[in-house]
HTML snippet that shows the backbone in 3Dmol.js (N, CA, C, O; Angstrom):
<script src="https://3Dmol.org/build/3Dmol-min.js"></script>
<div id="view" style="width:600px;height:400px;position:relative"></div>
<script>
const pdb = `
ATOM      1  N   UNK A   1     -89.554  32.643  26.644  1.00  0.00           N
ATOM      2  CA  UNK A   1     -90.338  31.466  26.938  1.00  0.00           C
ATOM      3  C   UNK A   1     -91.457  31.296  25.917  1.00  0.00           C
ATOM      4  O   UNK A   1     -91.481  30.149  25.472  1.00  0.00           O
ATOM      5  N   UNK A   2     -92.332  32.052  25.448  1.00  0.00           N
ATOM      6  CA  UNK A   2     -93.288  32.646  24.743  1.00  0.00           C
ATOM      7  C   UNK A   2     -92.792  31.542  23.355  1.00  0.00           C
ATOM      8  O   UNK A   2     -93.407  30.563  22.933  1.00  0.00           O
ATOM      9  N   UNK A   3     -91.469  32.120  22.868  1.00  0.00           N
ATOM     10  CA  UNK A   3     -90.994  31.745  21.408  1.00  0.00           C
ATOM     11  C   UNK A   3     -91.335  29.768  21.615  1.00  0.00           C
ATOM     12  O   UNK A   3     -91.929  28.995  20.864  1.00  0.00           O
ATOM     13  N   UNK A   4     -90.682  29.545  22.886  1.00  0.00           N
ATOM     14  CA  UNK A   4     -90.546  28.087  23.302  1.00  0.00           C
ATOM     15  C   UNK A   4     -92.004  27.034  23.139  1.00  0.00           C
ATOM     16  O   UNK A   4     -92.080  25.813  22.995  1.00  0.00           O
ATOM     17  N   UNK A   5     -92.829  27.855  23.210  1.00  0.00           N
ATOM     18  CA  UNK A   5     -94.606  26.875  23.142  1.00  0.00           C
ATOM     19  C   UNK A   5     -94.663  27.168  22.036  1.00  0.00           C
ATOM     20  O   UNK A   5     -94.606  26.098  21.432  1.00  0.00           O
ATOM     21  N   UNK A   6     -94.753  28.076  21.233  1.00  0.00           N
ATOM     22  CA  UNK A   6     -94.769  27.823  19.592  1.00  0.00           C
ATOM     23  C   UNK A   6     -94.054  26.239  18.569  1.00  0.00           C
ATOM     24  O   UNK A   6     -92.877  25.904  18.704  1.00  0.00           O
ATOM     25  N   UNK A   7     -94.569  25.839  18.071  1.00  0.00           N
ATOM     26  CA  UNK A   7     -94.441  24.523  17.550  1.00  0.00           C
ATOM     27  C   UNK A   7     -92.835  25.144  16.121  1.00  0.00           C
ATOM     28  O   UNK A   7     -91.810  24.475  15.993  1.00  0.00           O
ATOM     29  N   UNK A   8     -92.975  25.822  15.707  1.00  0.00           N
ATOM     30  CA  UNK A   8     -92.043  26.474  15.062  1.00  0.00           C
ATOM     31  C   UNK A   8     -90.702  26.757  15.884  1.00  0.00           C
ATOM     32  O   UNK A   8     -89.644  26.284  15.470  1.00  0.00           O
ATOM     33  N   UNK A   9     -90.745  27.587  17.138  1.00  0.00           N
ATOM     34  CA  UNK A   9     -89.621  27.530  17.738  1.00  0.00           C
ATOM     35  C   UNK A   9     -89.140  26.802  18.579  1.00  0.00           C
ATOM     36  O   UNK A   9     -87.989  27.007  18.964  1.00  0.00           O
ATOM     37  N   UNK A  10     -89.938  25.708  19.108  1.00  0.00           N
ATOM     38  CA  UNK A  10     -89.376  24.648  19.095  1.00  0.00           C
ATOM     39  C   UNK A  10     -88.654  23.394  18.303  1.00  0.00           C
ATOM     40  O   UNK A  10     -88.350  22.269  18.699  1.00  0.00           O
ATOM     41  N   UNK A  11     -88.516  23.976  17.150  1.00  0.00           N
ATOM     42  CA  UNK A  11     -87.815  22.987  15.857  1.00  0.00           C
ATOM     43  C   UNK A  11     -86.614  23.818  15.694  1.00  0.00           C
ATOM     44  O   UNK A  11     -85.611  23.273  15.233  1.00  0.00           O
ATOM     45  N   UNK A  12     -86.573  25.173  16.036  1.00  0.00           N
ATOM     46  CA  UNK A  12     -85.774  26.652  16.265  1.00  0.00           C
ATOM     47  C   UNK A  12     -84.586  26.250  17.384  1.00  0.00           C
ATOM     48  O   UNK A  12     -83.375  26.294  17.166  1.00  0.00           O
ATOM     49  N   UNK A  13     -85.256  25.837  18.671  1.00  0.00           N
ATOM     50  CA  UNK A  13     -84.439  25.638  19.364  1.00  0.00           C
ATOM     51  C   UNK A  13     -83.763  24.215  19.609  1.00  0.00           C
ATOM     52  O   UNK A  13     -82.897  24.087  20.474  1.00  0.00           O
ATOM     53  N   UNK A  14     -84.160  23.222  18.871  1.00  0.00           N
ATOM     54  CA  UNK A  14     -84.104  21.900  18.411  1.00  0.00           C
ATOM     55  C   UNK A  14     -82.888  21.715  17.572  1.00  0.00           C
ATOM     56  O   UNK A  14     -82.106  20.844  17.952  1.00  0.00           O
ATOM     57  N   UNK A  15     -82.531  22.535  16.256  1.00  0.00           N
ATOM     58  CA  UNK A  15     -81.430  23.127  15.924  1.00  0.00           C
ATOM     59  C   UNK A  15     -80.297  23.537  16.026  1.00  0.00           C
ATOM     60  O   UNK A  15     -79.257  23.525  15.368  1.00  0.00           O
ATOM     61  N   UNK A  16     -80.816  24.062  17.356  1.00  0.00           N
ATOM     62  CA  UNK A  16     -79.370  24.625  18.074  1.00  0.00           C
ATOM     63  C   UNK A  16     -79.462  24.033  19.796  1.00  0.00           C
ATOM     64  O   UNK A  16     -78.932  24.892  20.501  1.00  0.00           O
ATOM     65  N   UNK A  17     -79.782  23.282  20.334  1.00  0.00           N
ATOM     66  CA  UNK A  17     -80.115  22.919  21.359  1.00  0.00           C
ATOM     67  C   UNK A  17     -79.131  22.791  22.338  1.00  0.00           C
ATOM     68  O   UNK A  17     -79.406  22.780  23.537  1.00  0.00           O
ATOM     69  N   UNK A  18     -77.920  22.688  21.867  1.00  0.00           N
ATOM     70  CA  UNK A  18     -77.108  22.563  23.064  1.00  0.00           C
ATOM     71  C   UNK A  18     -76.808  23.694  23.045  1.00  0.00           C
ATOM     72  O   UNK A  18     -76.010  23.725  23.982  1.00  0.00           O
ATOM     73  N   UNK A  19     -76.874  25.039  22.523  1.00  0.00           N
ATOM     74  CA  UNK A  19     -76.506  26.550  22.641  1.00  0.00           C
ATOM     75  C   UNK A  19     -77.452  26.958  23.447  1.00  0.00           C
ATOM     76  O   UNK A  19     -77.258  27.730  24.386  1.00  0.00           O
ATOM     77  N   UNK A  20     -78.939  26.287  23.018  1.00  0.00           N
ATOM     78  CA  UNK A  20     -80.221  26.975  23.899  1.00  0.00           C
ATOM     79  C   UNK A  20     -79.915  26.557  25.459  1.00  0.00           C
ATOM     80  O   UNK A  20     -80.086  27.087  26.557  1.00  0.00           O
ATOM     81  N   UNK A  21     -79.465  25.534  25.052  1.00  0.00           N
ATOM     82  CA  UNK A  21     -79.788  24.648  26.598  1.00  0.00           C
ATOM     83  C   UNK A  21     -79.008  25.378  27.653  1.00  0.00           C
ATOM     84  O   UNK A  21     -79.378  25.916  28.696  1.00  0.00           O
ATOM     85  N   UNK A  22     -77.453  25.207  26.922  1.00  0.00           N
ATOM     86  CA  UNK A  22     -76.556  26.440  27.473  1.00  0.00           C
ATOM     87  C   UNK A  22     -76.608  27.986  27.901  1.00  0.00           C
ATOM     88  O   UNK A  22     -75.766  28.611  28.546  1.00  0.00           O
ATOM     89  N   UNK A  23     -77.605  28.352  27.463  1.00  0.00           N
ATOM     90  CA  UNK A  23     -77.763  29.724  27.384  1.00  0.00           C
ATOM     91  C   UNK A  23     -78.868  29.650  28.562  1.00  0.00           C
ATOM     92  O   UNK A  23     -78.752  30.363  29.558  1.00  0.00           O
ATOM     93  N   UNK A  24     -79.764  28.902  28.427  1.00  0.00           N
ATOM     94  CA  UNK A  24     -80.878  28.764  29.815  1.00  0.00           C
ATOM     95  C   UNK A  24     -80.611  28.157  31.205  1.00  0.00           C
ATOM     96  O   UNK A  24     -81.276  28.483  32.188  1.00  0.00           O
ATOM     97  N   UNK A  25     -79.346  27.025  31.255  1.00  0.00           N
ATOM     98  CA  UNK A  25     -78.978  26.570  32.546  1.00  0.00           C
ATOM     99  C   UNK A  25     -77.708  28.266  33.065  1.00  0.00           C
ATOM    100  O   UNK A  25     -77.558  28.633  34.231  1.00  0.00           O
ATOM    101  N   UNK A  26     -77.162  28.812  32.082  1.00  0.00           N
ATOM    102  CA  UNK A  26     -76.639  30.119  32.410  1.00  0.00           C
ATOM    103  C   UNK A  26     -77.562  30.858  33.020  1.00  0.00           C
ATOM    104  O   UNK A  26     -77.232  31.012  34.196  1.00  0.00           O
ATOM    105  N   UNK A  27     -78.921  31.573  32.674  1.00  0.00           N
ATOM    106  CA  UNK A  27     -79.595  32.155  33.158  1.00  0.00           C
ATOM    107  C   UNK A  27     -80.468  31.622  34.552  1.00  0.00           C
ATOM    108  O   UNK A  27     -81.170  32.249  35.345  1.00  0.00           O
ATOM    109  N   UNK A  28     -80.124  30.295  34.477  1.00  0.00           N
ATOM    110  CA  UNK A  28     -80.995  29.998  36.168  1.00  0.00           C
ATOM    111  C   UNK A  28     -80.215  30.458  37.274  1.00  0.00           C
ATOM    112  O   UNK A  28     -80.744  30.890  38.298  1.00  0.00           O
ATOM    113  N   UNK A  29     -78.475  30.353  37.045  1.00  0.00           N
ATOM    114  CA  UNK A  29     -77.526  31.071  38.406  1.00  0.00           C
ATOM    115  C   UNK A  29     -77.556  32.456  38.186  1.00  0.00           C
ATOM    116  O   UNK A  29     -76.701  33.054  38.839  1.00  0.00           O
ATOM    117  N   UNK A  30     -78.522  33.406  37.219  1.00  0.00           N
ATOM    118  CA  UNK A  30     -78.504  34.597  36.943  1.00  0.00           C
ATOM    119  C   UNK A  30     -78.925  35.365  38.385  1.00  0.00           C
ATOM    120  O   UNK A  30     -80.006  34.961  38.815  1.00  0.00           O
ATOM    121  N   UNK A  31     -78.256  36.424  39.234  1.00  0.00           N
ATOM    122  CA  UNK A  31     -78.900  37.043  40.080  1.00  0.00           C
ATOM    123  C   UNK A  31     -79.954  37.983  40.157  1.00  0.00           C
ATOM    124  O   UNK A  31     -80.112  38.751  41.106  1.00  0.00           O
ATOM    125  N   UNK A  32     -80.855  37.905  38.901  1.00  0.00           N
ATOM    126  CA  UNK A  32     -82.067  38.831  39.219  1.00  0.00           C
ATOM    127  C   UNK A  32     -83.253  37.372  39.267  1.00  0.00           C
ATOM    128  O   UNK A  32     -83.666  36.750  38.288  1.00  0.00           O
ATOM    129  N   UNK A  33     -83.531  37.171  40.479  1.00  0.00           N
ATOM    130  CA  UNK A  33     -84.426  35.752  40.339  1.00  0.00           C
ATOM    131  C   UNK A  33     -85.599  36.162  40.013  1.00  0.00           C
ATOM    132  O   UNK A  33     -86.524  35.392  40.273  1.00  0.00           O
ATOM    133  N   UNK A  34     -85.883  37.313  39.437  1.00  0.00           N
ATOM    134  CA  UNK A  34     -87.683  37.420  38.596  1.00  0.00           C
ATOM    135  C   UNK A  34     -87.605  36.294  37.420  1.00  0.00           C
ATOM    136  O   UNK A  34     -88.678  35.833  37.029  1.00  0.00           O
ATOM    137  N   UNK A  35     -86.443  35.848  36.859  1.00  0.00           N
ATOM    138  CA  UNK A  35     -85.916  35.592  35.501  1.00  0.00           C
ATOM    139  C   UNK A  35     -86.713  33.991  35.608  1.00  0.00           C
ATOM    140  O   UNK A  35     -87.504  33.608  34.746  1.00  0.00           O
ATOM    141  N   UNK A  36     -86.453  33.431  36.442  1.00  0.00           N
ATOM    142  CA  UNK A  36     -86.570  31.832  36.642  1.00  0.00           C
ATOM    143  C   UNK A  36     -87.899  31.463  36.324  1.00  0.00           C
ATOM    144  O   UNK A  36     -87.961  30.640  35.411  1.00  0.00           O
ATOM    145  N   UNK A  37     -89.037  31.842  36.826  1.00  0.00           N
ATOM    146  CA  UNK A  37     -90.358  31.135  36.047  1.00  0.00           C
ATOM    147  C   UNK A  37     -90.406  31.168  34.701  1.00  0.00           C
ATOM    148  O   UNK A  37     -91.094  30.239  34.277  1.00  0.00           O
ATOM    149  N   UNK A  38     -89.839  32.040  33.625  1.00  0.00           N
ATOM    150  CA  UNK A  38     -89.888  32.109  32.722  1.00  0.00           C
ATOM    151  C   UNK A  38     -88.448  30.917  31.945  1.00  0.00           C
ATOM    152  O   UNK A  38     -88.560  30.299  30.886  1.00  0.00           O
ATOM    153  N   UNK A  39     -87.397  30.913  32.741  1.00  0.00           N
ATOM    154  CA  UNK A  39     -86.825  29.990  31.976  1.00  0.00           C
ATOM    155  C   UNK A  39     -86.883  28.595  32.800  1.00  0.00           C
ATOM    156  O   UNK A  39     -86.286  27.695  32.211  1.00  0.00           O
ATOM    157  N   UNK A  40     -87.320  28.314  33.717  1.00  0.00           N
ATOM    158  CA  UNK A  40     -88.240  27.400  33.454  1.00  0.00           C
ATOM    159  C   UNK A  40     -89.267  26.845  32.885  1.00  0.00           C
ATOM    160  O   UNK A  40     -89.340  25.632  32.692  1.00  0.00           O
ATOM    161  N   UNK A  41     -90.213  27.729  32.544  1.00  0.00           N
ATOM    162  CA  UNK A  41     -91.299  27.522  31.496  1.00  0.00           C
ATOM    163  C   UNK A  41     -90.540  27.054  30.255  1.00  0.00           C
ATOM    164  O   UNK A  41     -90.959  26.253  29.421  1.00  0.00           O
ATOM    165  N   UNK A  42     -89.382  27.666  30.262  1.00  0.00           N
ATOM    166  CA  UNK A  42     -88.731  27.392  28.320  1.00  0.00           C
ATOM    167  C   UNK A  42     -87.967  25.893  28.452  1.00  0.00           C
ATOM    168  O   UNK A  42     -87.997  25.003  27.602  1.00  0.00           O
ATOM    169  N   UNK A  43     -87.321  25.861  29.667  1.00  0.00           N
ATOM    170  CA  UNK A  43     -86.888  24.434  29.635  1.00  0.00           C
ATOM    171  C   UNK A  43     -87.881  23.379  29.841  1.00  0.00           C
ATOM    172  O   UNK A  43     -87.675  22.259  29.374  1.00  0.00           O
ATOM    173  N   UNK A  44     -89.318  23.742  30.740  1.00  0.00           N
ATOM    174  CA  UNK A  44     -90.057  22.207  30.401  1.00  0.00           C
ATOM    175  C   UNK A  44     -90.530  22.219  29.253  1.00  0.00           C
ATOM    176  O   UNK A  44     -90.930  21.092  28.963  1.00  0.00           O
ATOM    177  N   UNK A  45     -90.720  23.125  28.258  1.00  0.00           N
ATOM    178  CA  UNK A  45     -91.259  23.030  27.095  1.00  0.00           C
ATOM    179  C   UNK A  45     -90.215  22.351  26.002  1.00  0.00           C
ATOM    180  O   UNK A  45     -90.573  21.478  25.212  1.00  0.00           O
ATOM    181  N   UNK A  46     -88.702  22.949  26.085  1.00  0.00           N
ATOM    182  CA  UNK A  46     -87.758  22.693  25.306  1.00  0.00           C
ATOM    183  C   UNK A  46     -87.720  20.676  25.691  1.00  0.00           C
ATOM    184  O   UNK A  46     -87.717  19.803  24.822  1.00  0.00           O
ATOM    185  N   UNK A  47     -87.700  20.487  26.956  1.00  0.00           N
ATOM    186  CA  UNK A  47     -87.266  19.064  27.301  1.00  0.00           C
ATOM    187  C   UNK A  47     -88.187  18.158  27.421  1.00  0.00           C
ATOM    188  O   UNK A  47     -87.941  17.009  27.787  1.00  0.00           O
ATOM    189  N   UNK A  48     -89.745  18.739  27.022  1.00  0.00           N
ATOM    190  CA  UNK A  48     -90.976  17.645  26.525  1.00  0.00           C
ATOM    191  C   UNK A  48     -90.276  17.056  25.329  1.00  0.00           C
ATOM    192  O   UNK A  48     -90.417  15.836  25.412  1.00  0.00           O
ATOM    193  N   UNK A  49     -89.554  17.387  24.205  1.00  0.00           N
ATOM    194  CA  UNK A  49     -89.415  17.501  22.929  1.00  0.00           C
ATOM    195  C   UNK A  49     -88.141  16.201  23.159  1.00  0.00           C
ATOM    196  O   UNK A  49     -87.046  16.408  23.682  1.00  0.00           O
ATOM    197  N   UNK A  50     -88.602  14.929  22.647  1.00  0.00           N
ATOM    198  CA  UNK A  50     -87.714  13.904  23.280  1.00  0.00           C
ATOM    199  C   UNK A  50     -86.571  13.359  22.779  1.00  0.00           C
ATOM    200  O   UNK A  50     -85.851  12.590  23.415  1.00  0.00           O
ATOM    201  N   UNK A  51     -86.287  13.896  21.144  1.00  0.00           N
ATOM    202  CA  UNK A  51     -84.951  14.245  20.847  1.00  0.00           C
ATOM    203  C   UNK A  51     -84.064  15.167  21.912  1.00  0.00           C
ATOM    204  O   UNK A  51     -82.841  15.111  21.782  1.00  0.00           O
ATOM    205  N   UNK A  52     -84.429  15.724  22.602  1.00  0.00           N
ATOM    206  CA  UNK A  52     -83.419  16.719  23.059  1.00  0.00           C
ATOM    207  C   UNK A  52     -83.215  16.352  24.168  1.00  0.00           C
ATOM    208  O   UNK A  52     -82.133  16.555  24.719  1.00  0.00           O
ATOM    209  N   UNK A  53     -84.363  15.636  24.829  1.00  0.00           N
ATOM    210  CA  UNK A  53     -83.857  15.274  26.218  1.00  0.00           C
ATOM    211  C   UNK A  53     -83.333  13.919  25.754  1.00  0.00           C
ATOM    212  O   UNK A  53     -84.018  13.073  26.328  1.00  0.00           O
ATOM    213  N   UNK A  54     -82.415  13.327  24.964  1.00  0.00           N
ATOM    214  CA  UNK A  54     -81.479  12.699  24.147  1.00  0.00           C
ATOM    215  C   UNK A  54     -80.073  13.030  24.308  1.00  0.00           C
ATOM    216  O   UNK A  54     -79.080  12.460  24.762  1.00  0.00           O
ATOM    217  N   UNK A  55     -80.326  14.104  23.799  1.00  0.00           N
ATOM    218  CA  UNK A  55     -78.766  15.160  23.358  1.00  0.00           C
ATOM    219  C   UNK A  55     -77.933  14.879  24.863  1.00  0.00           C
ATOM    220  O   UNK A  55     -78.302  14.410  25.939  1.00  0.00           O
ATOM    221  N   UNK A  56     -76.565  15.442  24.331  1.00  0.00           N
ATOM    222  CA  UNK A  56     -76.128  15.353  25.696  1.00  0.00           C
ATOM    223  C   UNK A  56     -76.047  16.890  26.207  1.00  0.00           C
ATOM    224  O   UNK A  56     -75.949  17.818  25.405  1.00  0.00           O
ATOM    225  N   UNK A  57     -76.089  17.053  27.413  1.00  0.00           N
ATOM    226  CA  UNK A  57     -76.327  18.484  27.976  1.00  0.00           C
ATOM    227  C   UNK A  57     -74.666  19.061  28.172  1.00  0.00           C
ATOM    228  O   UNK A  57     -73.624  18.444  28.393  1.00  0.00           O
ATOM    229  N   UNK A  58     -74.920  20.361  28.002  1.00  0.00           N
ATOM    230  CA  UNK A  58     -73.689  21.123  28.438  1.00  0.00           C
ATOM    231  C   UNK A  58     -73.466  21.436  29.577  1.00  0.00           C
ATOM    232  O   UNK A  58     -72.610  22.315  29.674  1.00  0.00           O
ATOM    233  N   UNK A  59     -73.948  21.025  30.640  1.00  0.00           N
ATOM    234  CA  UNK A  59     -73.648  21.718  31.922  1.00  0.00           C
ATOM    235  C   UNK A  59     -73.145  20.018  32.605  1.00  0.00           C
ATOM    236  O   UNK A  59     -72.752  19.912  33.767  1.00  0.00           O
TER     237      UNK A  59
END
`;
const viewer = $3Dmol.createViewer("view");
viewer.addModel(pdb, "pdb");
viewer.setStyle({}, {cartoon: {color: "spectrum"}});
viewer.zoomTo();
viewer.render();
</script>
């Protein structure tokens, strides 16, 4: 999540966005639920960014 508020890795995950996106809606049905505030934090940060909430999503 951390990498995700950085202005750099958000151009990082901007890049590859439908892999990120993919890789974070995977980890929300993940069964250790400590996981979720944190990839939530990465998806509202990733989907402020209004090219991406553009893209089309993988799920």
């Amino acid at each position: 999540m951390n990498l995700c508020l950085r202005t750099a890795g958000k151009k990082r995950c901007y890049q590859n966005a439908n892999q990120t996106l993919k890789v974070l809606s995977d980890l929300l049905g993940h069964e250790n639920q400590e996981i979720r505030p944190y990839v939530n934090g990465a998806l509202y940060s990733i989907l402020a960014i209004p090219t991406i909430k553009r893209k089309p999503k993988p799920w």
